[in-house]
Every structure is written in structure tokens, then in C-alpha cells.
C-alpha positions in Angstrom: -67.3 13.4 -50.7 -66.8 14.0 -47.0 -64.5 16.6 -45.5 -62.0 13.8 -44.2 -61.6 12.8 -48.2 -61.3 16.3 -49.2 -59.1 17.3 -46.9 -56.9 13.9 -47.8 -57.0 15.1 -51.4 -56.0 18.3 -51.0 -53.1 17.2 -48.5 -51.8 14.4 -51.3 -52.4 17.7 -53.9 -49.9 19.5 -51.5 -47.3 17.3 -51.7 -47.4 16.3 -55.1 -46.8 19.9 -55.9 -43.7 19.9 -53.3 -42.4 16.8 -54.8 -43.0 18.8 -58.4 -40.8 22.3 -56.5 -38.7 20.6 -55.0 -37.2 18.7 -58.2 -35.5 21.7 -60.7 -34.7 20.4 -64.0 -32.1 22.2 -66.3 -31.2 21.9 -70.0 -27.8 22.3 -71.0 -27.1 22.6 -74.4 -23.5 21.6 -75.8 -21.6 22.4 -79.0 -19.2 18.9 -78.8 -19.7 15.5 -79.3 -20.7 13.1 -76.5 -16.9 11.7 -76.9 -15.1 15.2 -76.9 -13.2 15.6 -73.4 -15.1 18.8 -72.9 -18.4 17.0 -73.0 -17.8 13.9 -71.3 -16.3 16.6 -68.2 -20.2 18.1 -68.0 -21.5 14.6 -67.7 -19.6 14.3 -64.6 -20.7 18.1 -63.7 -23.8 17.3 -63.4 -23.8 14.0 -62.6 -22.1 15.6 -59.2 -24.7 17.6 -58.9 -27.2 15.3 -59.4 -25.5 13.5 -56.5 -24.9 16.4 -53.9 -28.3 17.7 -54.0 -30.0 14.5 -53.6 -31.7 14.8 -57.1 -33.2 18.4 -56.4 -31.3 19.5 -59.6 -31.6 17.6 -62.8 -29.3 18.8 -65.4 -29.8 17.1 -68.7 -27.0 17.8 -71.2 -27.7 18.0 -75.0 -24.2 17.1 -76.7 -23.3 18.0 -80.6 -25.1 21.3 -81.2 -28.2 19.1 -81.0 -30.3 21.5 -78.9 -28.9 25.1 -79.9 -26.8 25.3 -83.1 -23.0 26.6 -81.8 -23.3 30.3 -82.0 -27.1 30.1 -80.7 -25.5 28.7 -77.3 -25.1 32.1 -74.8 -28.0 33.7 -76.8 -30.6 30.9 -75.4 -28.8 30.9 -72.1 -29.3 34.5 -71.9 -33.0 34.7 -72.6 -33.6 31.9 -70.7 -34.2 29.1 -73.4 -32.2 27.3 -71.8 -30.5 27.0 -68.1 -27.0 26.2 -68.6 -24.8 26.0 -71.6 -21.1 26.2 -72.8 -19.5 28.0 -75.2 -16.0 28.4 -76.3 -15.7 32.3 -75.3 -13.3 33.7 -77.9 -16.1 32.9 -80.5 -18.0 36.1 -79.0 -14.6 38.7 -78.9 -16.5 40.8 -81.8 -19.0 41.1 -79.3 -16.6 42.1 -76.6 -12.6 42.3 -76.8 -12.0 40.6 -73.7 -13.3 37.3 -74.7 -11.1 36.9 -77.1 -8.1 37.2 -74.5 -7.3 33.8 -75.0 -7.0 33.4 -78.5 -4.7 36.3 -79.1 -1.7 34.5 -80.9 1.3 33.5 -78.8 0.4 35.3 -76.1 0.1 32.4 -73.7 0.9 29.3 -75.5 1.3 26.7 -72.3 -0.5 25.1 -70.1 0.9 26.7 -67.4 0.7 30.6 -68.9 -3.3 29.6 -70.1 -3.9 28.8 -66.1 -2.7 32.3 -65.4 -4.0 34.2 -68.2 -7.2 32.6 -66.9 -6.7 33.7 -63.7 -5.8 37.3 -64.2 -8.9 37.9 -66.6 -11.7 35.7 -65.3 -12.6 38.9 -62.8 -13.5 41.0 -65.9 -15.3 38.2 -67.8 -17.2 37.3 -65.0 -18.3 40.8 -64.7 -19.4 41.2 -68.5 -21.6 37.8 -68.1 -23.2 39.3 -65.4 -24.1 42.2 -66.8 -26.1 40.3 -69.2 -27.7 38.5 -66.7 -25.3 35.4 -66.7 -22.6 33.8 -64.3 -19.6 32.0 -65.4 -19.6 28.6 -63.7 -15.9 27.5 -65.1 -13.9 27.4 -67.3 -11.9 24.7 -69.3 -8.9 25.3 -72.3 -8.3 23.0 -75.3 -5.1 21.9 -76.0 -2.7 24.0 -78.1 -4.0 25.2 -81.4 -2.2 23.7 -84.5 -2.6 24.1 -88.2 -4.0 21.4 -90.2 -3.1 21.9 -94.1 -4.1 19.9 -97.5 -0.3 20.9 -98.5 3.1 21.4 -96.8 3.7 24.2 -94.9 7.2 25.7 -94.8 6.3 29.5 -94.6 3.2 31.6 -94.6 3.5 32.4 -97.9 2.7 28.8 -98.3 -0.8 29.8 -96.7 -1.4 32.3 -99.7 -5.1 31.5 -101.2 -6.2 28.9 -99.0 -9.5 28.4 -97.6 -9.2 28.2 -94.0 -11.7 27.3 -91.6 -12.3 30.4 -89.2 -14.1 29.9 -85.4 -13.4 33.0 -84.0 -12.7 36.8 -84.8 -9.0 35.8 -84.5 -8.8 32.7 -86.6 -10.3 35.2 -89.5 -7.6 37.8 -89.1 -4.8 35.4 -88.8 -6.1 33.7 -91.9 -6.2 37.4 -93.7 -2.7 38.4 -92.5 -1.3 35.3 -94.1 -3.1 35.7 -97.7 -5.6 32.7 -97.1 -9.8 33.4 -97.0 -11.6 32.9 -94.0 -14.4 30.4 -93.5 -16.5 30.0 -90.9 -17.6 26.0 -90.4 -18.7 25.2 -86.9 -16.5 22.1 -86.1 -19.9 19.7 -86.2 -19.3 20.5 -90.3 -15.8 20.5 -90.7 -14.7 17.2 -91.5 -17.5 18.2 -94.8 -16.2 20.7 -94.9 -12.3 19.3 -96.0 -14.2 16.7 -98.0 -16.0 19.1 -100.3 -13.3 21.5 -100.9 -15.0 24.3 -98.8 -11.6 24.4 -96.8 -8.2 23.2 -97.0 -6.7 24.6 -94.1 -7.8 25.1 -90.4 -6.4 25.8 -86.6 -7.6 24.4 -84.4 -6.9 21.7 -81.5 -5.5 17.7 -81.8 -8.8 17.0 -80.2 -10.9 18.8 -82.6 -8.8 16.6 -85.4 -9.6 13.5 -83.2 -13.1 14.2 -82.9 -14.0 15.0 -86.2 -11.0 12.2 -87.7 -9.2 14.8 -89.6 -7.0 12.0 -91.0 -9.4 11.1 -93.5 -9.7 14.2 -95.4 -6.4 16.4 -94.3 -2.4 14.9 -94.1 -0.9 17.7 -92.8 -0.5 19.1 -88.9 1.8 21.1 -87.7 2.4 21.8 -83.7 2.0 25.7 -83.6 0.9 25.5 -80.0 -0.1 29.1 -81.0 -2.6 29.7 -77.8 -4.9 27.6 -75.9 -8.5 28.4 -76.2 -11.0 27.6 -73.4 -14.9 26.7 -73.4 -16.9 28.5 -70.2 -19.6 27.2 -68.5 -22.1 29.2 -67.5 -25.9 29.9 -66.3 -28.7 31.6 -66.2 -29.0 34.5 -63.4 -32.2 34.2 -62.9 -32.1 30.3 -63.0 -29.4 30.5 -61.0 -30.5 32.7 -58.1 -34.1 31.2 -58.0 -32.6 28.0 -56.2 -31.5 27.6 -52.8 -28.2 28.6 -51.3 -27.2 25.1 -50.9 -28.0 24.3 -54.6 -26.1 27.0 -55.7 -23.2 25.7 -53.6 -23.7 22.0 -54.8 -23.2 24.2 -58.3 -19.9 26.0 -57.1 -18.3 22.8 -55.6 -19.2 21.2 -58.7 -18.1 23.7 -61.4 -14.5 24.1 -59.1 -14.1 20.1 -59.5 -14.8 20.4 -62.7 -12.5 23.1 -63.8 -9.6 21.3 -61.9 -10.4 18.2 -63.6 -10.9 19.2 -67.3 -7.7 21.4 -67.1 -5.6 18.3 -66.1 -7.3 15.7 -68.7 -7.1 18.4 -71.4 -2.8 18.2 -70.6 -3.1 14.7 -70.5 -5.0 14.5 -73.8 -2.4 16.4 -75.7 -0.1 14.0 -76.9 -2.7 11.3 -77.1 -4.6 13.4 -79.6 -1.6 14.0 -81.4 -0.5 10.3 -81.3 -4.0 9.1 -83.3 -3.8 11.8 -85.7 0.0 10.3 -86.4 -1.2 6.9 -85.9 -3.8 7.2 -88.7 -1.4 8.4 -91.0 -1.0 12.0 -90.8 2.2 13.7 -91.1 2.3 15.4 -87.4 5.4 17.6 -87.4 6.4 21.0 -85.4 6.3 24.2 -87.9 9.4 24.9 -90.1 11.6 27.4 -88.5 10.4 30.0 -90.8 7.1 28.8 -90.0 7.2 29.6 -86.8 9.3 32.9 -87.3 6.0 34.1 -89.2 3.6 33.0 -87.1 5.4 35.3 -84.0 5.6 38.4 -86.1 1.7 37.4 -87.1 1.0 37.2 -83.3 2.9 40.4 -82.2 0.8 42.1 -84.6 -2.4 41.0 -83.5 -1.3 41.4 -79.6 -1.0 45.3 -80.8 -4.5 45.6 -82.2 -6.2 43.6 -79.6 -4.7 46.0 -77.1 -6.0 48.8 -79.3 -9.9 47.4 -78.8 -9.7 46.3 -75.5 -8.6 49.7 -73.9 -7.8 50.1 -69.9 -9.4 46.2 -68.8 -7.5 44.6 -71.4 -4.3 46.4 -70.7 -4.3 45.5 -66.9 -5.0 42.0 -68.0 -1.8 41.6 -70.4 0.1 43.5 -67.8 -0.8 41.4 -65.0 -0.1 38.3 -67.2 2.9 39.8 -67.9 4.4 40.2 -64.6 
């Protein structure tokens, strides 16, 4: 071979290897099905990305716990198993206080106080992610949490002895305080779940009832709007910080849009989701007076001990919210 050819071989060599640095490709694993709102919102994340950085970062997104199981999520983020993932943050408050901030009953149970409470504690979140070598992208609420129950509700005695389906630290104490037994059942296994017996009662969303077509195993929902939850979106440091500044923009502008975006369709989606749960024959009502009466003295309980465990941050948060 003549120096010409070799020099030719190692210049196509060159580029091919540019053409292989220049494209990043990112694994995203979710814990919702391809149809959830939340899911079909990251599609559009990254297809935007995709879009503003010409193809330089490829995010592929692995919907319905098919990559990482649910709770395996922010552990393969964190060690770099994966790029990017999402996670619905109140799942990880026995890990830290603060993100469970959300989920503390009737603290913020609008859209309009979740946007706030969201705003006044995302600082301190933020902060905790990146002290494990994370950074929150965005974040998205559910829709107000409801109960779903195999028998009328009319008080929390009512609760007494049920199995309820647990997803967070909060969902298990609320289920103690009104006499039923926790179950954790990631909401992939729930609608099993109902159909074997292992539960009977759960909180959780309209959309998680949609998704997982409650209607068939459960007849009873009742309209708590007890708080609003929200799913984060976040990556990798070192991921993150090994791409070029205007990648990492193309990321920022992107997670922003998407933010903005999810919060409005997950409004929007509220009274749709309740409308097919109704639709399919589900008695969809708002909780009994008494109901409701319970639920509040259940919630200003929990605000106290969640204050308790949060110390100083979680004070400034609630007093901030508060103003």
C-alpha cells in the first residue's frame, strides 16, 4: 500500500470516529406506559432535542419499567447505567424528607398551589440531586390523588382492614392512620393486583385508573384531590457535563418546554380521566363530608411529622408556600 492510500485510510478512519463522537446516544428509562401523558411528554422531549441539536443527541426512551424496574430508576441514573430517567420523587422521601414535599396530604391540593409548592422547593431538590451526582431537568405533577375503593366510603372508619396499595412513604402512613395495611404494587402490577385480592383500596391519580383501566376490577372513586404528586426528570452529571454547552442548552430549552407543556396537559387531562373512569361504569363521586373531615385531620397530622423530619429546609419551604 502506498503512502497516498494510507494516508486516505487513516483520514476516512478520522472521520468515521468524528461521525461516531459527534453522535451521543442516551437511554432513558421510564416507569409509565407508552400512552401515560407523562410518557408520551418525554417522547416529545427528546424528540426536540433530537431536532435542536441536529441529531448530536439521541435519546431513546424505554417506556413501562421495561429497562429499570420503578424503584431501580434514580439508582441506574446515578451510577451511570443509564443517562436519563424519571421518577416520581415522593417515592424516595425515606431517603430524604424533602422529596416527599409534595405528597404531604392537603398541603397543596390545586394546580395552581402544586405550581408554587414546586417553585419554592425545587432549589433544595435540585441541590440534593446534585449532590449525588444528578441534575433535575424538570419536573411534571399528576393530577389530584383520589381513592379508589372495592366498597363505599363514607368515613375512614370505612377504611379499617383494607389492603391498600402504597407508592410512597406517605401513601403507607396514611393507609396506617386510617386502620387499612399498606401494600406496595408499582402501578405496572396494580390492576393484578385488585384482580387477585392483594388490594382493595388505593390513591392514586384518574390517569393511573385510566392507564391501568381500574374499571374492570374496582367501582368505587372518590375525588379527594388530596395533593398532586409530580415525576422529575433528571440526568446524569457526568453525562451531562461531558457534552457541549450548546447540547446542554438544547437540554434546558427542551426540559423548560416540556415542563410548561406537561403541567397544562396534566390540567387538561383531569376531568377527561375522570370522565372514562365514569364512562366505564365506575361510581366517580367527591368524598362524603365526613370523608373529607377525616382525611384533613389525617393530613394536618402528617403536615406535623413531616415538619418534624425535614428540619430548617423543609420549614422555609412550607413557610414560603405559605405566604
Amino acid at each position: 500500500m502506498n503512502a497516498l492510500s494510507r494516508i486516505g485510510l487513516a483520514a476516512l478512519a478520522l472521520a468515521a470516529a468524528g461521525i461516531a463522537h459527534a453522535q451521543v446516544k442516551w437511554d432513558m428509562p421510564t416507569p409509565y406506559p407508552a400512552t401515560n401523558f407523562h410518557t408520551e411528554n418525554i417522547v416529545q422531549f427528546a424528540a426536540d432535542i433530537d431536532k435542536a441539536t441536529g441529531g448530536k443527541l439521541k435519546i431513546t426512551v424505554h417506556p413501562g419499567a421495561s429497562l429499570f424496574k420503578a424503584p431501580e430508576i434514580k439508582r441506574a441514573v446515578q451510577g451511570g447505567q443509564a443517562q436519563i430517567g424519571e421518577i416520581l420523587i415522593s417515592g424516595y422521601s425515606n431517603e430524604d424528607p424533602l422529596f416527599g414535599v409534595d405528597s404531604v396530604p392537603f398541603l397543596a391540593t390545586s394546580y395552581a398551589d402544586a405550581v408554587k409548592l414546586w417553585r419554592v422547593s425545587r432549589k433544595a431538590i435540585e441541590d440534593r440531586f446534585a449532590k449525588q451526582g444528578m441534575v433535575v431537568l424538570y419536573g411534571v405533577a399528576w393530577p389530584p390523588q383520589g381513592i379508589y375503593s372495592s366498597k363505599p366510603l363514607n368515613s375512614v372508619t370505612d377504611m379499617k382492614g383494607l389492603k391498600m396499595r402504597a407508592y410512597n412513604p406517605y401513601t403507607s402512613r396514611i393507609a396506617e392512620l386510617a386502620g387499612a395495611q399498606p401494600v406496595t404494587i408499582q402501578a405496572a402490577e396494580l390492576a393484578q393486583a385488585f384482580a387477585t385480592g392483594a388490594v382493595n383500596a388505593n390513591i392514586t391519580s384518574g390517569a393511573t385508573g385510566y392507564d391501568t383501566k381500574a374499571w374492570e376490577v374496582v367501582k368505587n372513586y372518590y375525588d379527594t384531590q388530596a395533593w398532586l404528586p409530580k415525576n422529575i426528570v433528571f440526568a446524569n452529571k457526568k453525562a451531562f457535563d461531558a457534552l457541549d454547552k450548546a447540547t446542554q442548552d438544547a437540554i434546558r430549552k427542551a426540559a423548560a418546554d416540556a415542563e410548561a407543556r406537561g403541567w397544562k396537559v396534566s390540567e387538561e387531562k383531569t376531568n377527561f380521566f375522570l370522565g372514562e373512569l365514569k364512562k366505564n361504569g365506575m361510581n366517580v363521586q367527591p368524598p362524603s363530608a365526613q370523608l373529607k373531615a377525616d382525611f384533613q385531620k389525617i393530613g394536618a397530622t402528617m403536615t406535623e411529622e413531616w415538619l418534624k423530619t425535614a428540619g430548617p429546609d423543609g420549614k422555609a419551604i412550607v413557610d414560603a408556600f405559605r405566604k
